[in-house]
C-alpha positions in Angstrom: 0.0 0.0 0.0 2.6 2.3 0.6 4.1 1.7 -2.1 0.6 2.5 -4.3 1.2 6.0 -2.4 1.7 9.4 -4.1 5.2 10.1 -3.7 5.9 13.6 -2.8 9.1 15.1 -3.5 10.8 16.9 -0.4 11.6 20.3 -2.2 7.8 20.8 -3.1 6.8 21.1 0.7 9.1 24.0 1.7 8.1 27.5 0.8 9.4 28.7 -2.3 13.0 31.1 -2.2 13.3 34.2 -2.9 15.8 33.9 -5.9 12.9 31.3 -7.2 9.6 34.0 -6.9 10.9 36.4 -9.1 7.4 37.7 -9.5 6.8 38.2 -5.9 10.4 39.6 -5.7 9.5 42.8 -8.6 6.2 43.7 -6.3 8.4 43.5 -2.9 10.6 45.8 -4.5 8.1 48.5 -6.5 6.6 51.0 -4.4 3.4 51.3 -3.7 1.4 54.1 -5.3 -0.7 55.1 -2.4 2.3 56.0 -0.1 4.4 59.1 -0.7 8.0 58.7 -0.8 9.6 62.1 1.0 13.3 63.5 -0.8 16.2 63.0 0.4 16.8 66.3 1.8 13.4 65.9 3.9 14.3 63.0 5.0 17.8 63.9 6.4 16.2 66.8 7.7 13.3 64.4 9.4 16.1 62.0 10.7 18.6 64.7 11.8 15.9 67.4 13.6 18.7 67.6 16.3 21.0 69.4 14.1 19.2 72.4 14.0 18.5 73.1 17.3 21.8 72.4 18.0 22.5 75.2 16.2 20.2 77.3 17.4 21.5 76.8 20.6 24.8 77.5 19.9 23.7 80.9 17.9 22.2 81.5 20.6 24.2 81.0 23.2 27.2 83.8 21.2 24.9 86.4 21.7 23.5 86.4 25.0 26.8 88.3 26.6 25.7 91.0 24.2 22.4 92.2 25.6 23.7 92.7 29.3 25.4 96.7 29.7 26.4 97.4 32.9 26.7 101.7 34.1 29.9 102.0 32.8 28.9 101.4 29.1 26.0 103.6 29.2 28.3 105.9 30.8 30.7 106.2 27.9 27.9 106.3 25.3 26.4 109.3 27.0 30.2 110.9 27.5 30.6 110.2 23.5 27.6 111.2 22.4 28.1 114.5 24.6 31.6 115.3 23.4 30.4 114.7 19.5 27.6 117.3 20.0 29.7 119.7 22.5 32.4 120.3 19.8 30.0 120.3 16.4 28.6 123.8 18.5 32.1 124.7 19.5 32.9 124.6 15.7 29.6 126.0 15.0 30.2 128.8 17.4 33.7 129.5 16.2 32.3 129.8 12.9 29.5 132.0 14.0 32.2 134.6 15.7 34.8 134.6 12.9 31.7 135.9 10.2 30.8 138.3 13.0 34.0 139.5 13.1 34.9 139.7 9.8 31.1 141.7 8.9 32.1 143.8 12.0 35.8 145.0 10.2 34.0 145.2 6.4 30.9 147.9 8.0 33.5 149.4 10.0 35.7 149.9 6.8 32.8 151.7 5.2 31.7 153.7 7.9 35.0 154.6 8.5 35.5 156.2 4.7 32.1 157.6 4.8 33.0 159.6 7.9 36.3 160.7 6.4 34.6 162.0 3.3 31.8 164.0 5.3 34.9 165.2 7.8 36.4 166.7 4.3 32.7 167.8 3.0 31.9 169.7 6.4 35.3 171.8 6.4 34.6 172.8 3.1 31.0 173.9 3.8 32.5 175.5 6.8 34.8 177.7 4.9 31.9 178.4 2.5 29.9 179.6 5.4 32.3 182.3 6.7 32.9 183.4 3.9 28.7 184.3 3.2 28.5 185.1 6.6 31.2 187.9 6.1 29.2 188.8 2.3 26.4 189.0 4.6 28.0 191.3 6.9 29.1 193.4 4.0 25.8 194.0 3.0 24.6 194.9 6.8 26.9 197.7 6.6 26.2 198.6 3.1 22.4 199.3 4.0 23.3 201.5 6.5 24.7 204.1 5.2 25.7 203.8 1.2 23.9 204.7 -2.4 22.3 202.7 -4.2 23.6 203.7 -7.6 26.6 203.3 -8.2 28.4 199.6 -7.0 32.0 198.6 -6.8 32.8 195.1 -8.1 32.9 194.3 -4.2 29.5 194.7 -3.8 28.7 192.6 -6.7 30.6 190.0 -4.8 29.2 190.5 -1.6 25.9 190.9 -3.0 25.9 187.6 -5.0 27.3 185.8 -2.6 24.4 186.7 0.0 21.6 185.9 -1.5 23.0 183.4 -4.5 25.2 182.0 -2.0 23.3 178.9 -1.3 24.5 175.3 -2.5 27.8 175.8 -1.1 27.0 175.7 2.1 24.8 173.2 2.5 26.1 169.7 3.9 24.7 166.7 3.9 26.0 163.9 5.8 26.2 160.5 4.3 24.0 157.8 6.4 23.9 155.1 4.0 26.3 153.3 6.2 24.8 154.3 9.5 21.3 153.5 8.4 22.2 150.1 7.2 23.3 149.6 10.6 20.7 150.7 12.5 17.8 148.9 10.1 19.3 145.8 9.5 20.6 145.5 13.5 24.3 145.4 12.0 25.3 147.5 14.7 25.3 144.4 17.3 28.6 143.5 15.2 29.9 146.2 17.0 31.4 145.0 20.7 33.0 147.8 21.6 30.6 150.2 23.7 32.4 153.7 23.3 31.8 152.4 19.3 28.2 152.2 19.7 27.8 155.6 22.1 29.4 157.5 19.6 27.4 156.1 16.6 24.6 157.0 18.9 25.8 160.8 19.2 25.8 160.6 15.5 22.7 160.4 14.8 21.8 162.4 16.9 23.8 165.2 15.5 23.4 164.5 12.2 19.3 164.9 12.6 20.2 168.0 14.5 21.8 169.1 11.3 19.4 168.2 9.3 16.9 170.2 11.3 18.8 173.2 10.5 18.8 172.8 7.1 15.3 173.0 6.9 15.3 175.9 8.9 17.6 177.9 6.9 16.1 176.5 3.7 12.4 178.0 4.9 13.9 181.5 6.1 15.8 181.5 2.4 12.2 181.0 1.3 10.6 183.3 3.1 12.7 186.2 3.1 15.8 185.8 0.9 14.6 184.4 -2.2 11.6 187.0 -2.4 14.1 190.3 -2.1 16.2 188.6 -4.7 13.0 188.8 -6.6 11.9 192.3 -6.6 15.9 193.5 -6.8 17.8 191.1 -8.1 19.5 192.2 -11.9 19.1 189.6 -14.5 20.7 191.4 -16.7 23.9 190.7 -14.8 23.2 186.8 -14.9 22.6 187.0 -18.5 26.3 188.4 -19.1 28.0 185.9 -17.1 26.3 183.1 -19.0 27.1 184.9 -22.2 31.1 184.9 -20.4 30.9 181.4 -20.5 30.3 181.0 -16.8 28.4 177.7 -15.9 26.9 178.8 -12.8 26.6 182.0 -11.1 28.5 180.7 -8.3 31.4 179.5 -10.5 31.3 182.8 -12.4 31.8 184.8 -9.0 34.4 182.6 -7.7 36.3 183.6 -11.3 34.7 186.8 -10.9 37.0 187.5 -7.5 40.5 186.5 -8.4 40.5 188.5 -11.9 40.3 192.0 -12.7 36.9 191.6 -15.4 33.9 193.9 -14.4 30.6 193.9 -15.3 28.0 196.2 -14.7 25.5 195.9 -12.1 22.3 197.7 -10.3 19.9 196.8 -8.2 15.4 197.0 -9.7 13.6 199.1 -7.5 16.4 200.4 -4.9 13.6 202.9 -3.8 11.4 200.5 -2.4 14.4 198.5 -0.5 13.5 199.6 3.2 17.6 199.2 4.6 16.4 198.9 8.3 14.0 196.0 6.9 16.9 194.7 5.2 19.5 194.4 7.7 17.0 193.3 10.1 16.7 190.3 7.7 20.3 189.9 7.0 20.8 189.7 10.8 18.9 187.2 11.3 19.8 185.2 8.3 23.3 185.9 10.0 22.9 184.5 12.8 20.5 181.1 11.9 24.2 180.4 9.6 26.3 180.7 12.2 24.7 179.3 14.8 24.8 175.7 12.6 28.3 176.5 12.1 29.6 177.2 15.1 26.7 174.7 17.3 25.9 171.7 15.0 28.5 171.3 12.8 31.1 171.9 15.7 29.6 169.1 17.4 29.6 167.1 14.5 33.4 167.5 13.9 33.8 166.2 17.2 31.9 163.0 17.1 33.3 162.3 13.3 37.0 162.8 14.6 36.3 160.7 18.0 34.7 157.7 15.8 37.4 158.2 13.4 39.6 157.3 16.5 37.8 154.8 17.8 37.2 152.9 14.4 41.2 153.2 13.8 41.9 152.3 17.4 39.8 148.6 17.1 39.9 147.5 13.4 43.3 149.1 12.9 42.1 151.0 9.9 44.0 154.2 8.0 
């Protein structure tokens, strides 16, 4: 009976090898669709996540001396930062002073030869005043006692120079300097407080002058001008311009130093009341010589004592 039996070979009972299922070895080996195979880098990164944190910690751990100042640091930034801004307005002041100083010594410069052209304009005028208020005393003494028709060539001086007289004699100071300093407040360049008293007294002549002016100008206006009027000969005038003379006042400055003559008379010396006249000439006198000898005396003082000063602290000439 056994030997009727099936025989079975050993092999066919064990399970088959690997190297024998080659069909079952190409589906161990392909992937399955449904699962998602990561890269490479993710899946360093997944198997290494100690790496990073390892250095984070170390970053980490280089900069935590950094946040911790103690006094003396902030001490030192405070000292540094106020040394930086102490000297940028040191330099700023510095800078400040030396464009002071250097406006200061270019409006003294000017005001300086301003002055010392009016101090050479007001002795002129000066001279020119005596020398009317001499024609005009002259004529004061010619009313008194002398005729009317017949004049010397003196007279013709004298008389000319009275009541023609004018322009010569009147001085007015610059202030374009001055004012500039007093409107724009340029006169705060100016330390020195003598400097600024006698720019002060200055003005203060100078509008004193000016008053003056105006006074003389509106007695010449009221008295002067209308004698000249009703007496004057403009014949005379009309022969000096024919002489070549520019000016009447030229013509008697020529008229003195040579030995020409021309003829002269007075319109109307009947109606010339000589007590009325000398009355006027005296006080046309005196309102002359009082500027002279008041106003622009004072004003020669201040202009030489500025002169001085101005000299004395910019070191001018």
């Amino acid at each position: 009976m056994d030997e009727n039996k099936p025989i079975h070979n050993e092999e066919e009972k064990g399970p088959p090898s690997i190297d024998e299922s080659p069909q079952q070895n190409t589906q161990l080996n392909t992937p399955s669709t449904d699962e998602t195979i990561a890269p490479a880098t993710e899946t360093s990164e997944i198997i290494n996540p100690t790496s990073e944190i390892k250095d984070m910690e170390v970053h980490h751990h280089t900069h935590s001396g950094h946040g911790k100042k103690n006094w003396k640091s902030y001490f030192w930034e405070f000292l540094m930062l106020f040394l930086a801004v102490f000297c940028g307005f040191l330099a700023e002041y510095q800078l400040e002073h030396k464009i002071e100083r250097d406006r200061a010594k270019e409006l003294a410069k000017s005001l300086y030869e301003e002055l010392k052209s009016d101090s050479v304009a007001i002795a002129e005028k000066s001279g020119n005043r005596i020398k009317l208020e001499n024609s005009v005393q002259y004529m004061m003494d010619y009313f008194k006692d002398s005729s009317f028709s017949n004049f010397s060539k003196q007279f013709v001086i004298h008389f000319n120079r009275t009541f023609a007289f004018n322009a010569p004699t009147l001085f007015e100071p610059k202030t374009i300097i001055l004012e500039q300093l007093k409107n724009s407040g340029s006169l705060r360049y100016f330390k020195n407080d003598e400097l600024q008293k006698l720019i002060g007294e200055l003005t203060v002549v100078i509008d004193n002058i000016n008053v003056r002016r105006e006074m003389e100008a509106s007695y010449r206006q009221s008295y002067i001008i209308p004698f000249l009027i009703k007496h004057f000969d403009s014949d005379f005038e009309e022969t000096t311009r024919k002489l070549g003379a520019q000016n009447l006042i030229d013509f008697i400055a020529e008229y003195e130093k040579n030995s020409t003559e021309v003829s002269f008379k007075l319109r109307k010396p009947e109606q010339i009341d000589t007590d009325e006249a000398r009355n006027m000439l005296s006080v046309f006198a005196i309102t002359y010589r009082g500027t002279r000898t008041i106003q622009f005396q004072k004003y020669f003082e201040v202009n030489a004592a500025l002169l001085e000063e101005l000299r004395k602290q910019y070191h001018l000439q």
